[in-house]
N, C-alpha and C positions, 0 to 999 in steps of 0.2 A: 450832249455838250460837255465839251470839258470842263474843270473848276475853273482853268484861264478863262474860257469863253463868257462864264458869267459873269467873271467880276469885272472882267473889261466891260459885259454888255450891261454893268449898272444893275444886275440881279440882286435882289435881296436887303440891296440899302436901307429901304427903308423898314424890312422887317428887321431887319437888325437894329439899326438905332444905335446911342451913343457915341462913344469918339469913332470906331471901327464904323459903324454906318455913315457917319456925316465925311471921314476920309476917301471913301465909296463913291458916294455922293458925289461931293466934290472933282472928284476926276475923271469918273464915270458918266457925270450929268444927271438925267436923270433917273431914279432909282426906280427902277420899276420889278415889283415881285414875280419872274418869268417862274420862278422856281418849280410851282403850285403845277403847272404843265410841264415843265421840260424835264423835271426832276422829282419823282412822287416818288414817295419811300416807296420801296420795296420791300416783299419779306426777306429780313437776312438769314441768317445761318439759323440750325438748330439751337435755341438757348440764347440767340442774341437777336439785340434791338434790331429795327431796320435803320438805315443810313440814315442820317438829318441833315438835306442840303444846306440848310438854312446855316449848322452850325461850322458844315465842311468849309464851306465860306467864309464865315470866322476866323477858322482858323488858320485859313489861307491868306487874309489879309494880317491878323496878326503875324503871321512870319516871318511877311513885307515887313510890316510896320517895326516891329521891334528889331526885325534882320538891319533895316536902316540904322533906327537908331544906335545900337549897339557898334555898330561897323565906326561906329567915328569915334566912340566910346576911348579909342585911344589917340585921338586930337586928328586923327585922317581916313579918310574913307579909301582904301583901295582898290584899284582895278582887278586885282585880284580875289578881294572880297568880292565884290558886286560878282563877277566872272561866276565864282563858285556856287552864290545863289542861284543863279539860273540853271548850272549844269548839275545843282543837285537837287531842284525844284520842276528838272523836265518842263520847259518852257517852250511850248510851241514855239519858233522862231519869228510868225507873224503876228507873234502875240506881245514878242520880249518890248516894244515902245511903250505898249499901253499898262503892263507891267511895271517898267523903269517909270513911270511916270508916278505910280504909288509910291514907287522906292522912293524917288527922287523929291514928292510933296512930305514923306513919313520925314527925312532925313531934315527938312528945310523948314520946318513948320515949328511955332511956338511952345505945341503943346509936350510934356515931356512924355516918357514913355508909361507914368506910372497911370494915367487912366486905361489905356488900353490893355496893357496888364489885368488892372482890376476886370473889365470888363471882360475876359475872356475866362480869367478864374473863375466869374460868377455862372459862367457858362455852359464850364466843363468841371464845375465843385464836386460832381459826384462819376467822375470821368475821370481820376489824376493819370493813369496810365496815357492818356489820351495829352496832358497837360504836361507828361514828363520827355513823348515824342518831342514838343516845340521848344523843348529845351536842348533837346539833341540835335534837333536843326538849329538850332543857335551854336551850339559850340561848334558845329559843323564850320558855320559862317566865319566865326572866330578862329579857330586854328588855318583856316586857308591859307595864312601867309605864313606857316610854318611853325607860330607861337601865340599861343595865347597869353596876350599883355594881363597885367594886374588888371587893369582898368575894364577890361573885358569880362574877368573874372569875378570882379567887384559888380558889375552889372548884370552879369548871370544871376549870381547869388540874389541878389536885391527881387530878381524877377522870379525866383521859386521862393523865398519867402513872400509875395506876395500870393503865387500859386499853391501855399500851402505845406509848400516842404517843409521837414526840419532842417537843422546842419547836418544830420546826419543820413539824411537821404541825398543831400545835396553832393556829400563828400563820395556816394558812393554814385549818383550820376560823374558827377568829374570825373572817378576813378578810370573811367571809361574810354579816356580820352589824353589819358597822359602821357602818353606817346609823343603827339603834339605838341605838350611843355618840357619835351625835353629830358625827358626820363626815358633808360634804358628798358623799361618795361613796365611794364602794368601788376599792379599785385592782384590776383585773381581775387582773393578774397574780399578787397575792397571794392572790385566790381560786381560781387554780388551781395556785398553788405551785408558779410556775417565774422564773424573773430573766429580767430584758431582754433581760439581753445572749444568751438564747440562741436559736438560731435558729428558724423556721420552724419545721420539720420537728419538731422535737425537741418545741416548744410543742404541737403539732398532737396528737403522739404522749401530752402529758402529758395533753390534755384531754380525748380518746378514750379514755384506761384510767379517769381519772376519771367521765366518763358509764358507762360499762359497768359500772364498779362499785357504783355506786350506782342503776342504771335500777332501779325498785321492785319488776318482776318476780324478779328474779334474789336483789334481798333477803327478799321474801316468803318463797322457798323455802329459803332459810337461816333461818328462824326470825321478820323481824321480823312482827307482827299486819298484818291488811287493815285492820285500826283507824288507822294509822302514815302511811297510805300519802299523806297531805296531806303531811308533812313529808318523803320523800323526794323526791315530785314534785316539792315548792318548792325545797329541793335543788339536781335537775337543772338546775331553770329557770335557777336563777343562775349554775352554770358553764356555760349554752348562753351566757346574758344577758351576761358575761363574756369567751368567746372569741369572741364576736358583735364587742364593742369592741377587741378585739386585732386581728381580722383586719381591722376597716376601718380603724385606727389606721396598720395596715401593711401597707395597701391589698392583700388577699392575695383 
Protein backbone atom coordinates (compact mmCIF):
# COMPACT_ATOMS: atom_id res chain seq x y z
CA UNK A 1 0.00 0.00 0.00
CA UNK A 2 1.07 3.27 -0.79
CA UNK A 3 1.86 6.21 2.08
CA UNK A 4 -1.47 7.87 0.13
CA UNK A 5 -3.33 4.71 0.67
CA UNK A 6 -2.84 4.84 4.35
CA UNK A 7 -3.35 7.99 5.43
CA UNK A 8 -6.48 8.22 3.41
CA UNK A 9 -7.36 4.68 4.85
CA UNK A 10 -7.15 6.31 8.77
CA UNK A 11 -3.72 4.13 9.34
CA UNK A 12 -1.73 4.92 12.11
CA UNK A 13 -3.76 7.79 13.87
CA UNK A 14 -3.96 6.61 16.55
CA UNK A 15 -0.41 5.35 16.99
CA UNK A 16 0.64 8.52 16.39
CA UNK A 17 -1.32 10.89 18.59
CA UNK A 18 -1.01 14.51 19.03
CA UNK A 19 -2.06 17.44 16.74
CA UNK A 20 -0.72 15.08 13.40
CA UNK A 21 -2.87 11.99 14.77
CA UNK A 22 -5.99 13.92 15.84
CA UNK A 23 -5.81 15.99 12.04
CA UNK A 24 -5.69 11.98 10.65
CA UNK A 25 -8.38 11.24 12.81
CA UNK A 26 -10.50 13.82 11.92
CA UNK A 27 -10.65 13.41 8.18
CA UNK A 28 -9.83 9.91 7.95
CA UNK A 29 -12.54 8.74 10.76
CA UNK A 30 -11.57 6.23 12.10
CA UNK A 31 -7.96 5.60 13.17
CA UNK A 32 -7.31 2.31 12.89
CA UNK A 33 -3.42 0.77 13.22
CA UNK A 34 -3.37 -1.41 9.60
CA UNK A 35 0.21 -0.66 9.67
CA UNK A 36 1.41 -3.72 12.10
CA UNK A 37 0.08 -5.95 8.76
CA UNK A 38 0.33 -3.94 5.75
CA UNK A 39 3.67 -2.47 6.49
CA UNK A 40 6.30 -4.42 8.89
CA UNK A 41 9.69 -3.06 8.86
CA UNK A 42 11.73 -4.68 6.80
CA UNK A 43 15.60 -5.30 6.86
CA UNK A 44 17.11 -2.11 5.21
CA UNK A 45 20.28 -1.72 3.78
CA UNK A 46 23.62 -2.79 5.11
CA UNK A 47 24.34 -0.36 8.17
CA UNK A 48 20.89 1.21 8.17
CA UNK A 49 17.65 1.12 10.24
CA UNK A 50 14.59 -0.69 8.65
CA UNK A 51 11.85 1.69 7.51
CA UNK A 52 9.24 2.99 10.38
CA UNK A 53 5.79 3.13 8.71
CA UNK A 54 4.66 4.61 11.66
CA UNK A 55 7.06 7.73 11.19
CA UNK A 56 6.77 7.74 7.21
CA UNK A 57 3.24 8.77 7.90
CA UNK A 58 4.27 11.54 10.06
CA UNK A 59 6.00 12.74 7.89
CA UNK A 60 3.65 12.65 5.11
CA UNK A 61 1.05 14.35 6.82
CA UNK A 62 3.35 17.02 8.22
CA UNK A 63 4.04 18.16 4.59
CA UNK A 64 0.19 18.49 4.20
CA UNK A 65 -0.12 20.18 7.23
CA UNK A 66 2.51 22.78 7.21
CA UNK A 67 2.61 22.61 3.11
CA UNK A 68 -1.06 24.24 3.91
CA UNK A 69 -0.12 26.31 6.33
CA UNK A 70 2.73 27.99 4.79
CA UNK A 71 0.90 28.44 1.30
CA UNK A 72 -1.22 31.36 2.80
CA UNK A 73 1.72 32.53 4.80
CA UNK A 74 1.66 35.28 2.33
CA UNK A 75 -2.14 36.41 2.69
CA UNK A 76 -3.25 33.68 -0.33
CA UNK A 77 -3.26 30.24 -1.00
CA UNK A 78 -2.54 29.57 -4.90
CA UNK A 79 -3.66 27.19 -7.45
CA UNK A 80 -0.39 26.99 -8.25
CA UNK A 81 0.77 26.26 -5.00
CA UNK A 82 -1.62 23.60 -4.13
CA UNK A 83 -0.97 22.32 -8.03
CA UNK A 84 2.80 21.97 -7.21
CA UNK A 85 2.20 19.91 -4.00
CA UNK A 86 0.63 17.17 -5.57
CA UNK A 87 2.88 17.02 -8.85
CA UNK A 88 5.76 16.94 -6.37
CA UNK A 89 4.38 14.60 -3.71
CA UNK A 90 3.28 11.90 -6.61
CA UNK A 91 -0.33 11.71 -5.86
CA UNK A 92 -2.16 8.86 -7.08
CA UNK A 93 -4.95 10.74 -8.94
CA UNK A 94 -7.76 8.76 -6.98
CA UNK A 95 -6.26 9.58 -4.06
CA UNK A 96 -5.79 13.74 -4.76
CA UNK A 97 -9.81 14.36 -2.87
CA UNK A 98 -8.97 12.60 0.26
CA UNK A 99 -5.55 14.27 0.05
CA UNK A 100 -7.07 17.92 -0.56
CA UNK A 101 -9.13 17.33 2.14
CA UNK A 102 -6.01 17.24 4.71
CA UNK A 103 -4.81 20.18 2.86
CA UNK A 104 -7.89 21.90 3.02
CA UNK A 105 -8.72 21.05 7.11
CA UNK A 106 -4.59 21.84 7.89
CA UNK A 107 -5.07 25.36 5.97
CA UNK A 108 -8.81 26.21 7.74
CA UNK A 109 -8.34 24.92 11.19
CA UNK A 110 -7.57 27.05 14.59
CA UNK A 111 -4.55 25.49 15.48
CA UNK A 112 -1.26 27.15 14.21
CA UNK A 113 1.42 25.39 12.62
CA UNK A 114 3.82 25.49 15.75
CA UNK A 115 2.43 22.21 17.45
CA UNK A 116 2.71 20.06 14.65
CA UNK A 117 6.27 21.38 13.95
CA UNK A 118 7.01 20.52 17.52
CA UNK A 119 5.67 17.12 17.12
CA UNK A 120 7.48 16.07 14.26
CA UNK A 121 11.03 17.48 15.56
CA UNK A 122 10.37 15.27 18.49
CA UNK A 123 10.11 12.50 16.16
CA UNK A 124 12.76 12.83 13.83
CA UNK A 125 15.32 14.66 16.84
CA UNK A 126 17.84 12.32 16.10
CA UNK A 127 17.00 11.98 12.19
CA UNK A 128 17.75 15.84 11.09
CA UNK A 129 18.86 14.75 7.57
CA UNK A 130 15.45 13.40 7.53
CA UNK A 131 13.86 16.81 9.20
CA UNK A 132 16.02 18.86 6.62
CA UNK A 133 14.22 16.92 3.45
CA UNK A 134 10.55 18.52 4.73
CA UNK A 135 12.01 21.66 4.60
CA UNK A 136 13.11 21.15 1.08
CA UNK A 137 9.67 20.13 0.33
CA UNK A 138 8.47 23.26 1.76
CA UNK A 139 10.57 25.60 -0.22
CA UNK A 140 9.73 23.50 -2.96
CA UNK A 141 5.81 24.58 -2.25
CA UNK A 142 6.90 28.17 -1.83
CA UNK A 143 8.90 29.12 -4.83
CA UNK A 144 6.11 27.40 -7.15
CA UNK A 145 4.80 30.70 -8.02
CA UNK A 146 8.13 31.71 -9.15
CA UNK A 147 9.10 33.84 -5.67
CA UNK A 148 9.53 33.16 -2.43
CA UNK A 149 7.73 36.01 -0.37
CA UNK A 150 9.33 37.33 2.91
CA UNK A 151 6.49 35.93 4.64
CA UNK A 152 7.28 32.47 3.43
CA UNK A 153 10.71 32.84 4.16
CA UNK A 154 9.79 34.11 7.76
CA UNK A 155 7.94 30.94 8.16
CA UNK A 156 10.45 28.47 6.91
CA UNK A 157 12.99 29.86 9.35
CA UNK A 158 10.61 29.83 12.31
CA UNK A 159 10.01 26.01 11.32
CA UNK A 160 13.92 24.93 11.41
CA UNK A 161 14.43 26.77 14.45
CA UNK A 162 11.91 24.82 15.83
CA UNK A 163 13.49 21.61 14.08
CA UNK A 164 16.74 22.39 15.51
CA UNK A 165 18.64 24.27 13.02
CA UNK A 166 21.02 27.02 13.54
CA UNK A 167 20.94 30.32 11.28
CA UNK A 168 23.57 29.03 9.76
CA UNK A 169 22.39 25.77 8.47
CA UNK A 170 19.27 27.42 7.80
CA UNK A 171 21.14 29.99 5.47
CA UNK A 172 22.80 27.16 3.72
CA UNK A 173 19.40 25.20 3.22
CA UNK A 174 18.09 28.49 1.50
CA UNK A 175 21.23 28.80 -0.40
CA UNK A 176 19.65 25.95 -2.31
CA UNK A 177 17.11 27.44 -3.66
CA UNK A 178 17.85 31.02 -4.68
CA UNK A 179 17.29 30.68 -8.11
CA UNK A 180 13.75 30.94 -7.15
CA UNK A 181 14.26 34.46 -5.35
CA UNK A 182 15.46 35.84 -7.99
CA UNK A 183 19.22 35.59 -8.02
CA UNK A 184 21.36 35.14 -11.10
CA UNK A 185 22.85 32.16 -9.39
CA UNK A 186 23.63 30.20 -6.57
CA UNK A 187 26.98 30.48 -4.67
CA UNK A 188 28.18 27.03 -4.45
CA UNK A 189 29.83 27.57 -1.45
CA UNK A 190 26.93 28.59 0.39
CA UNK A 191 25.19 25.51 -0.78
CA UNK A 192 27.44 23.38 0.94
CA UNK A 193 27.97 25.48 4.00
CA UNK A 194 31.58 26.09 4.07
CA UNK A 195 33.73 29.55 3.44
CA UNK A 196 36.35 30.18 0.94
CA UNK A 197 38.79 30.67 2.74
CA UNK A 198 38.96 27.06 3.69
CA UNK A 199 40.87 24.49 2.23
CA UNK A 200 40.53 21.69 -0.16
CA UNK A 201 40.53 18.89 1.88
CA UNK A 202 38.30 20.24 4.40
CA UNK A 203 35.70 21.45 1.51
CA UNK A 204 35.91 17.85 0.04
CA UNK A 205 35.32 16.39 3.50
CA UNK A 206 32.03 18.94 4.02
CA UNK A 207 30.51 17.68 0.74
CA UNK A 208 30.91 14.07 1.14
CA UNK A 209 29.09 13.98 4.65
CA UNK A 210 26.57 16.20 2.95
CA UNK A 211 25.99 13.64 -0.01
CA UNK A 212 25.85 10.65 2.57
CA UNK A 213 23.46 12.25 4.52
CA UNK A 214 21.08 12.95 2.40
CA UNK A 215 21.74 10.00 -0.58
CA UNK A 216 17.67 8.84 -0.53
CA UNK A 217 18.54 5.39 0.25
CA UNK A 218 19.76 6.00 3.76
CA UNK A 219 16.70 8.51 4.26
CA UNK A 220 14.06 6.20 3.19
CA UNK A 221 15.25 3.82 6.01
CA UNK A 222 14.90 6.53 8.68
CA UNK A 223 11.50 7.06 7.99
CA UNK A 224 11.24 9.55 4.93
CA UNK A 225 8.04 7.92 2.25
CA UNK A 226 9.33 6.45 -1.47
CA UNK A 227 6.56 9.18 -2.40
CA UNK A 228 9.59 11.92 -1.28
CA UNK A 229 12.26 10.56 -3.12
CA UNK A 230 12.09 13.31 -6.24
CA UNK A 231 13.00 15.88 -3.53
CA UNK A 232 15.88 14.24 -2.22
CA UNK A 233 17.49 13.18 -5.37
CA UNK A 234 17.09 17.02 -6.57
CA UNK A 235 18.75 17.65 -3.30
CA UNK A 236 21.82 15.66 -4.02
CA UNK A 237 21.97 16.90 -7.57
CA UNK A 238 22.75 20.41 -6.39
CA UNK A 239 25.37 19.86 -3.89
CA UNK A 240 27.04 17.38 -6.73
CA UNK A 241 26.00 20.51 -9.33
CA UNK A 242 27.75 22.65 -6.62
CA UNK A 243 31.00 21.02 -5.68
CA UNK A 244 31.29 20.23 -9.48
CA UNK A 245 31.83 24.43 -9.57
CA UNK A 246 34.20 24.47 -6.70
CA UNK A 247 36.48 21.93 -7.88
CA UNK A 248 36.84 23.59 -11.52
CA UNK A 249 36.78 27.12 -9.98
CA UNK A 250 39.96 25.71 -8.10
CA UNK A 251 41.16 23.66 -10.70
CA UNK A 252 41.11 20.44 -8.31
Amino acid sequence: MSIWGKIVGGAAGLALGGPIGAILGAVAGHAVDKMRDDAAPRDGDAGMEAPDPTKSVAFTIAVIVLGAKMAKADGTVSRTEVDTFKRIFRIPPDEMRAVGRIFDKARTDAIGYEPYARQIARMFRDRRAVLEELLEGLFRIAEADGVVHQAELDFLYEISTIFGFSSLEFERIKAGHAGARGMRETDPYAVLGVDRSMSDTDIKGAYRKLVQEHHPDRLMAQGMPTEFIDVATDKVARINAAYDRIKAERKL
